[in-house]
Structures are given as C-alpha cells and as structure tokens.
N, CA, C and O atoms as CSV, one atom per row, in Angstrom:
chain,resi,resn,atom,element,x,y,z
A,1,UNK,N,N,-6.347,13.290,11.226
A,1,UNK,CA,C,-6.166,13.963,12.499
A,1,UNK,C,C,-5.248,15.146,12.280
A,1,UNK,O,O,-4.142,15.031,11.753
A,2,UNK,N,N,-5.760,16.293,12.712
A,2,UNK,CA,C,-5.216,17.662,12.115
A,2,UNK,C,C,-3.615,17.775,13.179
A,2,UNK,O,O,-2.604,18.292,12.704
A,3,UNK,N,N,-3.646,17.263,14.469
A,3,UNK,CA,C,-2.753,17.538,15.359
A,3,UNK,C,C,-1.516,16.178,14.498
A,3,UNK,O,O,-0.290,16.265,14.433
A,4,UNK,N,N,-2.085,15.452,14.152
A,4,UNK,CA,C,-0.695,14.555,13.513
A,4,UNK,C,C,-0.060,15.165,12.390
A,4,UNK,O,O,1.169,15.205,12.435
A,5,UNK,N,N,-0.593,15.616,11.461
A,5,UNK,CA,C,-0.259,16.156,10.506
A,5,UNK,C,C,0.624,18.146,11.041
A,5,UNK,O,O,1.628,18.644,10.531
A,6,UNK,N,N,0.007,18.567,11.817
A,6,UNK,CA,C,0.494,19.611,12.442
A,6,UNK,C,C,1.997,19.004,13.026
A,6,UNK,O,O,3.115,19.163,12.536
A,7,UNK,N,N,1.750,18.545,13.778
A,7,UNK,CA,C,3.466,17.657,14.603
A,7,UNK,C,C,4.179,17.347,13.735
A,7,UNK,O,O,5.337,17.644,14.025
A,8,UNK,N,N,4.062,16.746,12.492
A,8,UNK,CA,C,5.206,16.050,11.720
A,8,UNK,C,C,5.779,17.482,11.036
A,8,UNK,O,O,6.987,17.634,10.848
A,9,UNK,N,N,4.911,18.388,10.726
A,9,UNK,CA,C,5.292,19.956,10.505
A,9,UNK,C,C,6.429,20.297,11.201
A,9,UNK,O,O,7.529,20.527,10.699
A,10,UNK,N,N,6.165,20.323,12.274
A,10,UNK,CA,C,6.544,20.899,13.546
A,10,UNK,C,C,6.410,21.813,13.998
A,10,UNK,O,O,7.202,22.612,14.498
A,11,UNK,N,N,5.184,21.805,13.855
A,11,UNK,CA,C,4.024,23.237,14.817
A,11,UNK,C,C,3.113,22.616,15.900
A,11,UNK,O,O,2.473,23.381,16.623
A,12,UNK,N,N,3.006,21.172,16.072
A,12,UNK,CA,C,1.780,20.493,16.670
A,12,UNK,C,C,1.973,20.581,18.256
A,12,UNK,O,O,3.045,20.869,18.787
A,13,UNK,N,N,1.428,20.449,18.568
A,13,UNK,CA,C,1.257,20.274,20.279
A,13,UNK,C,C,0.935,18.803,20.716
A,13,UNK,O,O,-0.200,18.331,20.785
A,14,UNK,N,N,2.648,17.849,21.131
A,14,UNK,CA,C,2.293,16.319,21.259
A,14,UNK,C,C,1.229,16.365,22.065
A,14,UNK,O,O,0.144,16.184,21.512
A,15,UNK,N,N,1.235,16.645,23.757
A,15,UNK,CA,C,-0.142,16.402,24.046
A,15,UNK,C,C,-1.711,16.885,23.695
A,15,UNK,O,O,-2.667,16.443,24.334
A,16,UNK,N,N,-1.827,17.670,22.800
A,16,UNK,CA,C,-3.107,18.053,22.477
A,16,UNK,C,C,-3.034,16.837,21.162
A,16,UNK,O,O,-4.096,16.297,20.852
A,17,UNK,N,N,-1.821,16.468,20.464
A,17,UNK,CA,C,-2.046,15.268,19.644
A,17,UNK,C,C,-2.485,13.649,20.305
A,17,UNK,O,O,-3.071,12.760,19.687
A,18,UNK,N,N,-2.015,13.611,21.685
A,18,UNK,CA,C,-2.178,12.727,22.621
A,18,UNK,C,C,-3.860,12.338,22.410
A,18,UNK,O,O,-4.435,11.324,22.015
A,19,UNK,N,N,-4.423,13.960,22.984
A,19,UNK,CA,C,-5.804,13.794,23.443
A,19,UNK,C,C,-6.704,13.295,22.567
A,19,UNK,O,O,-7.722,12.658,22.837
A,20,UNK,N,N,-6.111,13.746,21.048
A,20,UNK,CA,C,-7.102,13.752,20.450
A,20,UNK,C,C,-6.753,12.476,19.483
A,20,UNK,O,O,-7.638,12.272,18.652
A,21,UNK,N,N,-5.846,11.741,19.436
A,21,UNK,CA,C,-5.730,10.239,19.201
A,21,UNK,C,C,-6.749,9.260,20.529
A,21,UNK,O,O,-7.517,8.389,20.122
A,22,UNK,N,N,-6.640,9.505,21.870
A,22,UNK,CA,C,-7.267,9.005,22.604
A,22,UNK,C,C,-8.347,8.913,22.016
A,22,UNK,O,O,-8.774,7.760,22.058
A,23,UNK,N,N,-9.397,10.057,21.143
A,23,UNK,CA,C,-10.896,10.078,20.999
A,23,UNK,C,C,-11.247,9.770,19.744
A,23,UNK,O,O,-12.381,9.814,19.266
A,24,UNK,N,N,-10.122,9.417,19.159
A,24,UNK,CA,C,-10.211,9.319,18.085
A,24,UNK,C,C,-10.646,7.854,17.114
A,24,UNK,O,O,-10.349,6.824,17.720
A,25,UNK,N,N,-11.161,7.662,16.005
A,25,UNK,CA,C,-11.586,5.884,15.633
A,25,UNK,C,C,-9.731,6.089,14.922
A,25,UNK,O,O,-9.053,7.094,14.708
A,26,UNK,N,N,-9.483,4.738,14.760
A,26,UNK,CA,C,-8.486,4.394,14.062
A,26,UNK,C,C,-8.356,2.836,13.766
A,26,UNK,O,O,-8.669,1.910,14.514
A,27,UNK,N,N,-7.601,2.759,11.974
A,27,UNK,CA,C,-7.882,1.576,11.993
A,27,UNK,C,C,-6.305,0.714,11.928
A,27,UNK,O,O,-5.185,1.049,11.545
A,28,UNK,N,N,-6.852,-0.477,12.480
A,28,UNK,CA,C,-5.767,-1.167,13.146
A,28,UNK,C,C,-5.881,-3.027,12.490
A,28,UNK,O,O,-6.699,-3.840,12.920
A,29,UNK,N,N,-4.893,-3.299,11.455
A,29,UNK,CA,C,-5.164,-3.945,10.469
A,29,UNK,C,C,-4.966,-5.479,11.422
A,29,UNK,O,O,-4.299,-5.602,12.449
A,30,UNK,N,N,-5.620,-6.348,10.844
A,30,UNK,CA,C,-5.028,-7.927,11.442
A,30,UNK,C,C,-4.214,-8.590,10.906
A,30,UNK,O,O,-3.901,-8.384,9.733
A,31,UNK,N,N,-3.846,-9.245,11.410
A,31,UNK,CA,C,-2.645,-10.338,10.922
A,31,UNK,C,C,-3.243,-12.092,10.982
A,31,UNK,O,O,-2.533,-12.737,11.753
A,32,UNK,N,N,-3.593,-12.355,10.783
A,32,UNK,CA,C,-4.335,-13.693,11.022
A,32,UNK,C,C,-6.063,-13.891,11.201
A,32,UNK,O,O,-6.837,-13.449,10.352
A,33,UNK,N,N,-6.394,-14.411,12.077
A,33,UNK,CA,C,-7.718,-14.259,12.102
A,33,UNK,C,C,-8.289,-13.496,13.329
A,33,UNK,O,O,-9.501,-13.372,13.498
A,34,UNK,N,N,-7.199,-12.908,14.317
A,34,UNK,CA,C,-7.169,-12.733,15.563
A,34,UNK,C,C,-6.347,-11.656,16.185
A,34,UNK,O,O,-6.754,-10.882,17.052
A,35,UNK,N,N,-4.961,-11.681,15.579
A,35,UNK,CA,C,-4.121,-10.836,16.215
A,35,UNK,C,C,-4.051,-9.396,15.126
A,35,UNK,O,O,-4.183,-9.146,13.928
A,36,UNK,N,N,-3.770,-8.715,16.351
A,36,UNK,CA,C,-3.672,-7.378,15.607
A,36,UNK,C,C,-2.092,-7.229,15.211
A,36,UNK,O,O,-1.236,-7.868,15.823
A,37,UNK,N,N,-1.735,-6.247,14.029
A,37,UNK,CA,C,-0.419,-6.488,12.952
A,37,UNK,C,C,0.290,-5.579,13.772
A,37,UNK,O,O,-0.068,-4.453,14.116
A,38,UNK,N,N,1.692,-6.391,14.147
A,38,UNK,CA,C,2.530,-5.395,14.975
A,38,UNK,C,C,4.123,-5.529,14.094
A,38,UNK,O,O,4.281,-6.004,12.969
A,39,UNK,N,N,5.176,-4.957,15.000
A,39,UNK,CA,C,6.100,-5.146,14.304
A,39,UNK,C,C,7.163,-5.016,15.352
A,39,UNK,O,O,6.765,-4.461,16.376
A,40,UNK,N,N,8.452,-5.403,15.348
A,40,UNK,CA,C,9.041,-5.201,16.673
A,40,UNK,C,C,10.664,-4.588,16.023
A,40,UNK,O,O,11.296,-5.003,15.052
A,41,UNK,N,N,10.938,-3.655,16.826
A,41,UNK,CA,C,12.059,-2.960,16.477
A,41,UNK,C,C,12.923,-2.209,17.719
A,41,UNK,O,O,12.226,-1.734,18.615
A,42,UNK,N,N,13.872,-2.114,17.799
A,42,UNK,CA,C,15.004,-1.484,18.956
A,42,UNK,C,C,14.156,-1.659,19.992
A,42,UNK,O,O,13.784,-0.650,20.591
A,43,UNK,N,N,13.530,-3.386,20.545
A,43,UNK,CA,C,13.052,-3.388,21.463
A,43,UNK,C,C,11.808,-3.306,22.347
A,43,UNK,O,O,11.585,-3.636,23.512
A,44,UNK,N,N,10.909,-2.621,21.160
A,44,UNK,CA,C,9.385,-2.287,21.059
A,44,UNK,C,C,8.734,-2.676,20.447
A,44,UNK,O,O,9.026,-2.534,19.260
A,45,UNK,N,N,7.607,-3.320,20.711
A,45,UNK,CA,C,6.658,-3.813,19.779
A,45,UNK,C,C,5.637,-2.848,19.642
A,45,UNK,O,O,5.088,-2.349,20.624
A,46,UNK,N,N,5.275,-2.478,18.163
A,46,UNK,CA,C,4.750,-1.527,17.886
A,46,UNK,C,C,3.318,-2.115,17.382
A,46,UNK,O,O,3.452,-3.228,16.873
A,47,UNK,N,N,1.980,-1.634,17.402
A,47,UNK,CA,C,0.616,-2.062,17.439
A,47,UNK,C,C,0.500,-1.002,15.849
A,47,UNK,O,O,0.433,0.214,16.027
A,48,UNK,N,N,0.482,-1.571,14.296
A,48,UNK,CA,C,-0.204,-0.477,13.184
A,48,UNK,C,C,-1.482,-0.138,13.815
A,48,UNK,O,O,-2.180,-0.850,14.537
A,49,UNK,N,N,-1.742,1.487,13.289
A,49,UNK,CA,C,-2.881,1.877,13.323
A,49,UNK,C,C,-2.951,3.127,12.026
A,49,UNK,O,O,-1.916,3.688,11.665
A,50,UNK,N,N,-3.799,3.332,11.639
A,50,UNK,CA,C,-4.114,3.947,10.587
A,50,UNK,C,C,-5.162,4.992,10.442
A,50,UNK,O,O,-6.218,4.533,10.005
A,51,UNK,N,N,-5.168,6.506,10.731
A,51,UNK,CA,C,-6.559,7.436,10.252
A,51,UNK,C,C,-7.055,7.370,9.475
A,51,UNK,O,O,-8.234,7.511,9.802
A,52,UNK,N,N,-6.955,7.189,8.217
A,52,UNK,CA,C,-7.964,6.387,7.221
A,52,UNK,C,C,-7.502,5.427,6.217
A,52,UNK,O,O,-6.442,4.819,6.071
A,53,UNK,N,N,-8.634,5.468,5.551
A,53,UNK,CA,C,-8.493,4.077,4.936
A,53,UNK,C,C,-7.166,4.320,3.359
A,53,UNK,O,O,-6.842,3.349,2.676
A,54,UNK,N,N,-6.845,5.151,3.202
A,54,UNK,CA,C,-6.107,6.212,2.564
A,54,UNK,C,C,-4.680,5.437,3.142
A,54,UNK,O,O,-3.737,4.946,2.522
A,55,UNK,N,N,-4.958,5.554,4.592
A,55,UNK,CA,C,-3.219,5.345,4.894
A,55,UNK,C,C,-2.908,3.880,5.114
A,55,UNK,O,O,-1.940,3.133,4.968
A,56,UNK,N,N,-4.474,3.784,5.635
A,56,UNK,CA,C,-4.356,1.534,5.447
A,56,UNK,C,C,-3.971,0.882,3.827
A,56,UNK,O,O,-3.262,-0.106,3.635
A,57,UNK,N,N,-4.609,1.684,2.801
A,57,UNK,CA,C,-4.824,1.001,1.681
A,57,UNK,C,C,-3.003,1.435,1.139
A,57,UNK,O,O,-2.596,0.841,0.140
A,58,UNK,N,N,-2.062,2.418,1.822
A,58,UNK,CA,C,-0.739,2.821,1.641
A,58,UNK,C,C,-0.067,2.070,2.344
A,58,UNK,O,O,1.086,1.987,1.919
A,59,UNK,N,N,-0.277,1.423,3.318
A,59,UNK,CA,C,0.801,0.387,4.300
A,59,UNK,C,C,0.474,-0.860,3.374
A,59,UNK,O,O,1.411,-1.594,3.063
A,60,UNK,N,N,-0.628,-1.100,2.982
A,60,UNK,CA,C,-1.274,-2.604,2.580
A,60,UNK,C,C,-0.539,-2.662,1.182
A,60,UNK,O,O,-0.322,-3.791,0.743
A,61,UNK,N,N,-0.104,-1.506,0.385
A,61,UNK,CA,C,0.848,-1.370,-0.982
A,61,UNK,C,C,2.003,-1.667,-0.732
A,61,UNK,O,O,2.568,-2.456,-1.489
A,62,UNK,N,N,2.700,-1.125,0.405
A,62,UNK,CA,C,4.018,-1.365,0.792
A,62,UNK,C,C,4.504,-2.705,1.456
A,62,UNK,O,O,5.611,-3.225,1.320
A,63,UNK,N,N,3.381,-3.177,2.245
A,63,UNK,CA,C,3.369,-4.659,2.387
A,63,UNK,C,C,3.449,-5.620,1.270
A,63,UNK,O,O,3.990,-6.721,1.172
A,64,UNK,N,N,2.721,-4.858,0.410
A,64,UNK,CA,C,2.571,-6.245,-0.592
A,64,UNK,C,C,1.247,-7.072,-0.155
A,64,UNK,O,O,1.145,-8.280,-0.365
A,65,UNK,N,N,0.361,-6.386,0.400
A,65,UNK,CA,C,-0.816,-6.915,0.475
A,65,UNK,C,C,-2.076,-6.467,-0.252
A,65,UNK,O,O,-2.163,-5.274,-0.545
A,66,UNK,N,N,-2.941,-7.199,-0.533
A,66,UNK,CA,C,-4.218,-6.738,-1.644
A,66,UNK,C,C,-5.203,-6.250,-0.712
A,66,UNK,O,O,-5.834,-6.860,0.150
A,67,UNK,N,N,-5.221,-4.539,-1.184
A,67,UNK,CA,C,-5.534,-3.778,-0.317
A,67,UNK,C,C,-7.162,-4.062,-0.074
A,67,UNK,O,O,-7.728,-3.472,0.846
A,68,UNK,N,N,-7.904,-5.001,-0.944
A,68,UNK,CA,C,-9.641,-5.255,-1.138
A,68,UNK,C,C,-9.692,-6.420,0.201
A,68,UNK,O,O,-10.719,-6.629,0.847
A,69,UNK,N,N,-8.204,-7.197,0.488
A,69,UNK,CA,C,-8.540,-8.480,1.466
A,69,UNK,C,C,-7.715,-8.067,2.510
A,69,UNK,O,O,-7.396,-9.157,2.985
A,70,UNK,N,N,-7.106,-7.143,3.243
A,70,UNK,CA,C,-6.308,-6.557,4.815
A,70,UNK,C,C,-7.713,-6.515,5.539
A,70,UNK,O,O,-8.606,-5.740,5.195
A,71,UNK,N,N,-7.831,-7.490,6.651
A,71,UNK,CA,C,-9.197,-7.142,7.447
A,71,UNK,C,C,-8.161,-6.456,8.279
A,71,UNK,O,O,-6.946,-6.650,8.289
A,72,UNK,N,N,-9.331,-5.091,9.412
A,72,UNK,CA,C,-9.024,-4.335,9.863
A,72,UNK,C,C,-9.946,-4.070,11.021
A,72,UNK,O,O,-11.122,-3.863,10.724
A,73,UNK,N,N,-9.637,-4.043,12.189
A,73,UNK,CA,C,-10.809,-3.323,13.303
A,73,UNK,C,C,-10.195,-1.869,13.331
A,73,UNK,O,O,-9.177,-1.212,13.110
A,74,UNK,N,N,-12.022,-1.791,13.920
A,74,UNK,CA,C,-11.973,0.155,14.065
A,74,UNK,C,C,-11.999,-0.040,15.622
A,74,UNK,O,O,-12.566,-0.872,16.331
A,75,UNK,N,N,-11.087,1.147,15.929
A,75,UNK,CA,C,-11.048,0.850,17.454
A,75,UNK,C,C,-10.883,2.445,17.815
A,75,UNK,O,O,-10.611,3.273,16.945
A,76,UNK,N,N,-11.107,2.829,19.402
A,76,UNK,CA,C,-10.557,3.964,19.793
A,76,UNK,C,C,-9.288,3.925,20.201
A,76,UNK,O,O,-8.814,2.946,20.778
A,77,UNK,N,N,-8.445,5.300,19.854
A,77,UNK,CA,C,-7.220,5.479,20.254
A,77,UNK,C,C,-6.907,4.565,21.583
A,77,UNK,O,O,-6.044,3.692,21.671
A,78,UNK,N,N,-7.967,5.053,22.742
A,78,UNK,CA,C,-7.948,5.080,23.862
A,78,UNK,C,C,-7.455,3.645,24.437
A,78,UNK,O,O,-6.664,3.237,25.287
A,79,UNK,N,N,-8.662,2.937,23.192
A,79,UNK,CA,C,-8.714,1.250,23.175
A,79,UNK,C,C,-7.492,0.689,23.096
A,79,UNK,O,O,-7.463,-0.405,23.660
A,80,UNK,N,N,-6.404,1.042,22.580
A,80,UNK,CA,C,-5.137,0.219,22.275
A,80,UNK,C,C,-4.698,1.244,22.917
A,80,UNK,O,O,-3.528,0.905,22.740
A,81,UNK,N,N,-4.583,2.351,23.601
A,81,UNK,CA,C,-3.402,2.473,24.346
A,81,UNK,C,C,-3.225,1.921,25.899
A,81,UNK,O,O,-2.173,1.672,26.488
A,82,UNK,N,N,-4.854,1.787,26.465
A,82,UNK,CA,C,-4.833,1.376,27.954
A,82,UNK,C,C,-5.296,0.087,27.606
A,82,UNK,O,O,-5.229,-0.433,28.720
A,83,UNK,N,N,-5.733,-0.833,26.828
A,83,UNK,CA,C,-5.574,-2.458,26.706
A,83,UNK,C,C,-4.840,-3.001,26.047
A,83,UNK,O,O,-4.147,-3.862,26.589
A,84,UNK,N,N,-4.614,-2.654,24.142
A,84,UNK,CA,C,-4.150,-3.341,23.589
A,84,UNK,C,C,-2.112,-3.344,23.745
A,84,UNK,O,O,-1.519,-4.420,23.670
A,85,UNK,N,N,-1.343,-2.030,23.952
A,85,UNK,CA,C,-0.574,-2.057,24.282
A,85,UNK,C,C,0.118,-2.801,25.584
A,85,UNK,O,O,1.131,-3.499,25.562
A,86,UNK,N,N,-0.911,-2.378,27.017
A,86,UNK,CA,C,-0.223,-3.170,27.895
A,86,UNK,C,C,-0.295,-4.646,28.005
A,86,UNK,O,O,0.339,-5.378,28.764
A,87,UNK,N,N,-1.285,-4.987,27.008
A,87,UNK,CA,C,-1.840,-6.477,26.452
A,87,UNK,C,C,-0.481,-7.483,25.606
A,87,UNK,O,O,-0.467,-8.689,25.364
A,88,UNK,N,N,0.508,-6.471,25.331
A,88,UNK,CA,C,1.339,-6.743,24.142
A,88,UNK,C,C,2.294,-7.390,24.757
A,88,UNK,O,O,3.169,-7.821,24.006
A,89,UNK,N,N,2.475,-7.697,26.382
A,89,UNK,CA,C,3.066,-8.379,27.034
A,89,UNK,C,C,4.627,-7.795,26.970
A,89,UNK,O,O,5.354,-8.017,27.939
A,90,UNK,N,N,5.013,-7.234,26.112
A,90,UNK,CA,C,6.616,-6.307,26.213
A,90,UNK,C,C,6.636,-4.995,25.817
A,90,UNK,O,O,5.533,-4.651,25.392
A,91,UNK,N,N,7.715,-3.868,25.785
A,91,UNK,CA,C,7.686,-2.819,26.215
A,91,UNK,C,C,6.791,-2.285,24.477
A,91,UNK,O,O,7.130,-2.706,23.372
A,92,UNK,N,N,6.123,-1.704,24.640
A,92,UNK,CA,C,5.506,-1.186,22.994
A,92,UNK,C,C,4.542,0.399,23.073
A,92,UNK,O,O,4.367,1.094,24.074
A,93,UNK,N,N,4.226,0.548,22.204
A,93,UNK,CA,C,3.192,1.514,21.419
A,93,UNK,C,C,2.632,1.478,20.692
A,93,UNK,O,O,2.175,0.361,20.447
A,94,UNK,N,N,2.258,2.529,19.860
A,94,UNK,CA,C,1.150,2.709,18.435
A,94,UNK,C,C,2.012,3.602,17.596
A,94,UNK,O,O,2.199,4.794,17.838
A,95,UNK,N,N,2.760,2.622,16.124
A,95,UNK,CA,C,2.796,3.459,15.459
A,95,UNK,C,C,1.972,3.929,14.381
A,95,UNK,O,O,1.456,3.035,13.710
A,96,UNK,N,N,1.633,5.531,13.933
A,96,UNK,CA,C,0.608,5.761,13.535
A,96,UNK,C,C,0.888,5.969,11.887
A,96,UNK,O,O,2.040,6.198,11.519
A,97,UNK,N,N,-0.121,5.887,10.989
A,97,UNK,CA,C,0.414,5.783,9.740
A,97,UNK,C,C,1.577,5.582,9.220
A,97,UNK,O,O,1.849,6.342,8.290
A,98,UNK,N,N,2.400,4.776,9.519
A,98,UNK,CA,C,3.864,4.120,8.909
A,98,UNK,C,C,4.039,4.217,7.684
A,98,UNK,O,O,5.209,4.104,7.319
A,99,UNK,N,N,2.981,4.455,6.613
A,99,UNK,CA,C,3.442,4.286,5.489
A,99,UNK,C,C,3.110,5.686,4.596
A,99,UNK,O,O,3.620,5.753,3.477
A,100,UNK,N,N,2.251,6.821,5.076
A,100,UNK,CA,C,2.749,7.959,4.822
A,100,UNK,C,C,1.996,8.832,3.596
A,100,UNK,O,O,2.221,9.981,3.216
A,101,UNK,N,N,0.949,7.778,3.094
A,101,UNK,CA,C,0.039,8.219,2.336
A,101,UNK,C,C,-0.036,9.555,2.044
A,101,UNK,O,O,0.197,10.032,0.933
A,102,UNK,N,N,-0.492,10.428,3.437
A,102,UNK,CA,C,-0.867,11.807,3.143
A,102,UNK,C,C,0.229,12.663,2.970
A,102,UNK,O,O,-0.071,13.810,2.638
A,103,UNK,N,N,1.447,12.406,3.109
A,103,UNK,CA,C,2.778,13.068,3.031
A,103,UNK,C,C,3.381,12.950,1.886
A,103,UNK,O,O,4.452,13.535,1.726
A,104,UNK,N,N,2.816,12.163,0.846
A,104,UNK,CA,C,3.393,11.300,-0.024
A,104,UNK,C,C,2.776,12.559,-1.556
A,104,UNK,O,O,1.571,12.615,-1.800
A,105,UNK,N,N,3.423,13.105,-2.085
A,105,UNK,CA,C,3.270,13.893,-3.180
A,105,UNK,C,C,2.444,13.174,-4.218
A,105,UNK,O,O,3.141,12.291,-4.718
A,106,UNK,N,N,1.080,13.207,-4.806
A,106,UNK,CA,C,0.658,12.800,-5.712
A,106,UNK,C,C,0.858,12.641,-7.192
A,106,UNK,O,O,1.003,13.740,-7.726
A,107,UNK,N,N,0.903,11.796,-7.891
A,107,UNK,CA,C,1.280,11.999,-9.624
A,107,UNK,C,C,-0.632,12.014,-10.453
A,107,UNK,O,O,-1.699,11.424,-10.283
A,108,UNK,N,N,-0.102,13.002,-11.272
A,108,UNK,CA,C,-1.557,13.573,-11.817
A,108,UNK,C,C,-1.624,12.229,-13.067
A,108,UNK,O,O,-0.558,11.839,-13.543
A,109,UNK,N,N,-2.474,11.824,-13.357
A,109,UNK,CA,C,-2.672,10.646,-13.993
A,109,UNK,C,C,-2.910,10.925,-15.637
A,109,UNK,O,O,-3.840,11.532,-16.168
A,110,UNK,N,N,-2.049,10.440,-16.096
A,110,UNK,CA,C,-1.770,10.726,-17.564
A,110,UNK,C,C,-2.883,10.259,-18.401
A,110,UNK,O,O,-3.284,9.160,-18.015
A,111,UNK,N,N,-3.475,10.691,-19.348
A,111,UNK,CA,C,-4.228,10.257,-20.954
A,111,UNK,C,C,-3.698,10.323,-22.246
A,111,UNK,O,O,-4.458,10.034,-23.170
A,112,UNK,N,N,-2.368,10.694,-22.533
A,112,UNK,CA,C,-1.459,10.327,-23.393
A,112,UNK,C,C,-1.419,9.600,-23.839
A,112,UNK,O,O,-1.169,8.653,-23.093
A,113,UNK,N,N,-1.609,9.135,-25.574
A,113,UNK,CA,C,-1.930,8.034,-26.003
A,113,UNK,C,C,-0.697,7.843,-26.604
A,113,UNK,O,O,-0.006,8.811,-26.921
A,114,UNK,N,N,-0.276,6.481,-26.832
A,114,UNK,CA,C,0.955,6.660,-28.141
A,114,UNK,C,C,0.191,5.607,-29.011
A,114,UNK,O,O,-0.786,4.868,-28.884
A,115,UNK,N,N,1.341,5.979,-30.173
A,115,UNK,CA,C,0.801,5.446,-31.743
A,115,UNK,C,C,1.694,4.280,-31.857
A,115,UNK,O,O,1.655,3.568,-32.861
C-alpha cells in the first residue's frame, strides 16, 4: 500500500491512507484454530494485519514461527475495522505490518567459498 509506506516517510495523507486500507485485501494471521492474532498494550488490543505475504512471512520470523505453517485469512481493511475491531470487546485497532519487512535494508547474499 503506497499511502503506508508514503506516511511512515512523512509525506502520506492519514486519511487518503484510511481509505485506501478500507479497500484494501490484508492478511491477518490466526492464533489457534479460530481467533485472529492480537496483542494488547497501553490498554489496546491490537488485531495483526499484514500487506503481503513479505510482511507476514517477517512477523512469523520475529515470532519464532515457521513461516510454511502461520494460517492466515485474507480479509478487507473495511472487514476488521467495522466488525472485527468492535468485535474485540475492549478499546483496540489494526496494527499494520509490525514487523517491518519493507523498511528493513536487505543483505545481498554471499557465494564466497572458503578453503
């Protein structure tokens, strides 16, 4: 999503980032066989969600989870902000890629042999 990546810049426009998370697919990993993976902090329970599978398979490293077995629904933005949040029964949101994949500087992969 070009408006998330614009905002963390700090050139983005939150509500044109709003709109276009609303329309947007995102994936939103499980925790069991049922519940969707949240986390609760200063009071908020926060709903993971993820733009691609890039930033799922980067939270699922930092978890310590095997990124081939994290089941995950695809959902619309829209979907977890007007059900699954007020569903969450206490005060919460969506935090969005937590773990930062695309921000994250790449290492070029070595063929260096030693003797």
């Amino acid at each position: 999503m070009h408006q998330v990546r614009m905002l963390r810049a700090g050139a983005g426009d939150p509500a044109l980032m709003l709109v276009q998370f609303r329309m947007s697919a995102v994936l939103v990993p499980r925790w069991g066989d049922e519940a969707l993976w949240t986390a609760d902090e200063g009071g908020l329970r926060r709903i993971f969600a993820f733009t691609s599978e890039e930033e799922l398979a980067a939270f699922a490293r930092v978890k310590d989870v095997p990124v081939d077995g994290l089941p995950y629904l695809t959902v619309l933005g829209s979907r977890l902000l007007d059900v699954a949040v007020p569903g969450l029964g206490v005060p919460g949101g969506v935090a969005l890629d937590v773990a930062g994949a695309a921000t994250r500087p790449r290492r070029a992969a070595s063929s260096s042999a030693t003797s």
